[in-house]
N, C-alpha and C positions, 0 to 999 in steps of 0.2 A: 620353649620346646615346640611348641604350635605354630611360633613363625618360622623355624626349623623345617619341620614338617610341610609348611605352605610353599616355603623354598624349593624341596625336594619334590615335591608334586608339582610346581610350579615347571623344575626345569623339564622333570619327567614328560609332562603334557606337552613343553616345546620340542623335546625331540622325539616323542613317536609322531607328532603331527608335521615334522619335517621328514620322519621317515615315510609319513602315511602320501605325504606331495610327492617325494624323490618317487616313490613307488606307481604314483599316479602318471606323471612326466615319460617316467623312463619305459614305461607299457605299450605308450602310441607307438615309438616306433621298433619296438620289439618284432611285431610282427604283422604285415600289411595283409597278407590274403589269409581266408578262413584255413583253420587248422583240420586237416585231413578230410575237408569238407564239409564238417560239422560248422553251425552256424552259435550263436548267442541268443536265440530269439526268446529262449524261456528264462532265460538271466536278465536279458533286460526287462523285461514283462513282470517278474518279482520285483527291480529296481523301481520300477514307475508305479506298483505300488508300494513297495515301501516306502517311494517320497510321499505318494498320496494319503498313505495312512499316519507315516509324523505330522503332519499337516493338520489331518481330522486329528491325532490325541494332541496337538500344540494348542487346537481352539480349545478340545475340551480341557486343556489344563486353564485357559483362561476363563473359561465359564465355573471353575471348580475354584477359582482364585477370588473372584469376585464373590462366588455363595458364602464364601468361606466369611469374606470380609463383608457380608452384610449378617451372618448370624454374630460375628464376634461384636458387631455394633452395636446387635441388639440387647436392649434393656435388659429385657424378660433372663439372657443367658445367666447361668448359675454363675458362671467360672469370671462375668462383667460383676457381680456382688459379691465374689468371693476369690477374690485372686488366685488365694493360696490353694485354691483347688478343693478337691470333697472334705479335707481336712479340718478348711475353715468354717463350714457349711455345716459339718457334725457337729462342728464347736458353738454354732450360734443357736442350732436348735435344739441342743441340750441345756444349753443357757436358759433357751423359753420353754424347758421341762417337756421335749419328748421324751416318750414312754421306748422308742424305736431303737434295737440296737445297730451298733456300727455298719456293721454290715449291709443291714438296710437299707441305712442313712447314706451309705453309699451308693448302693443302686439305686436310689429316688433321685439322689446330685445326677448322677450318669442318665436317668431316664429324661428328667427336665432340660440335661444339656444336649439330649439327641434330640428334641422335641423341639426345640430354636433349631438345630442345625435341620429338620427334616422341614419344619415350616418356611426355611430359605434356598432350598434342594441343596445343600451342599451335601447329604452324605451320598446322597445320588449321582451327583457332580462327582463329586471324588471316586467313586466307586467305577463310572463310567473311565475316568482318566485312566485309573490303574488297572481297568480291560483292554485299554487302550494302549496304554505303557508293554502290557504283555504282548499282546500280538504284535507290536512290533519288534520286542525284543524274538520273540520267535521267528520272524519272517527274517530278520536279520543273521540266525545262525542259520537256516536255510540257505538263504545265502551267500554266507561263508562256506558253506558246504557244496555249492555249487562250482562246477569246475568252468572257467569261462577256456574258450573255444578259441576267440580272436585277442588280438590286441584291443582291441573297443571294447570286448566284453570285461577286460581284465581292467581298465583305466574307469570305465563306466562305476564295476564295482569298486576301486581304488577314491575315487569320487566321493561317496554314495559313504562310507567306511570316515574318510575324512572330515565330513562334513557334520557325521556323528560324533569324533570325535571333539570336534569343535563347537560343538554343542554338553549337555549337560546326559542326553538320553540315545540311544538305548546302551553306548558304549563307556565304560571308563578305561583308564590307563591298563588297568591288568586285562581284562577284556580284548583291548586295541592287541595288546602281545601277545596272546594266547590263544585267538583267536582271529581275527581281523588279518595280522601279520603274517602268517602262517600261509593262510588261506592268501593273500597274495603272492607271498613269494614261491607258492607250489602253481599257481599261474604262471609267472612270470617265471620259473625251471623250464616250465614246457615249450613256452612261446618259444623261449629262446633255443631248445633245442630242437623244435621244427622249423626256426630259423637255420641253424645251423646245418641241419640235414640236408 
């Protein structure tokens, strides 16, 4: 059932990312001079930082990757002594006659495993990534929400959507259709009919 599923995801992501190119292609020459005068200049100016800011959350996901993997190294972590998680951890120090019930014994597993992970910054790390992971998920429906003006504005964003897509953040498949999609091809409506006018 799962390699099923990796099929259908698989082909899915091949064709919005052939629709997300077709879309990016066929924009340049949709329409050469600015539309009714209005320019792109605050479309692109969100585009360069939203490359700027994937950029700043791709290191922090790498700095958050590394914390990760120097507290899981460490000795001291509960979860390196006890695989099976707080479960096995209950079971060993009831074995040595605590007094502590479960509940407890849980939250001291959970305290001593945030205590490795804060002595290595990962939860900080992490916490930084997915402030990171947000605002661009944000600046990206912006936008999508943004109506582009030229042919450049609309390929620019076509781009920008693409390259998301081809990556793992801020966009998946349903996302690319719902949003991403939409928001080009109501560009590329207009271009073409201030083309055609």
């Amino acid at each position: 059932m799962r390699k099923a599923e990796s099929n259908v995801t698989s082909t899915r992501r091949r064709f919005l990312t052939g629709a997300a190119f077709s879309a990016a292609t066929v924009a340049v020459p949709a329409a050469k001079a600015l539309a009714g005068g209005r320019d792109d200049t605050r479309l692109f100016s969100a585009i360069a930082a939203a490359r700027a800011l994937m950029q700043e959350r791709d290191a922090a996901g790498e700095r958050a990757t590394a914390a990760r993997e120097r507290a899981e190294a460490d000795p001291e972590l509960p979860s390196q002594r006890f695989p099976a998680g707080p479960g096995g951890f209950i079971e060993a120090e009831r074995a040595r006659g605590s007094m502590l019930g479960e509940r407890a014994l849980a939250r001291l597993w959970h305290e001593r495993q945030n205590r490795v992970w804060d002595r290595h910054g990962a939860k900080a790390a992490f916490q930084e990534w997915n402030a990171l992971c947000r605002r661009v998920r944000v600046l990206f429906e912006r936008i999508a929400a943004t109506r582009a003006n030229t042919a450049a504005g609309a390929s620019a964003k076509a781009a920008l959507f693409l390259d998301a897509l081809q990556g793992s953040e801020p966009w998946d498949e349903e996302d690319a259709a719902e949003v991403a999609f939409p928001s080009l091809a109501a560009d590329l409506a207009r271009l073409a009919a201030k083309t055609a006018a």
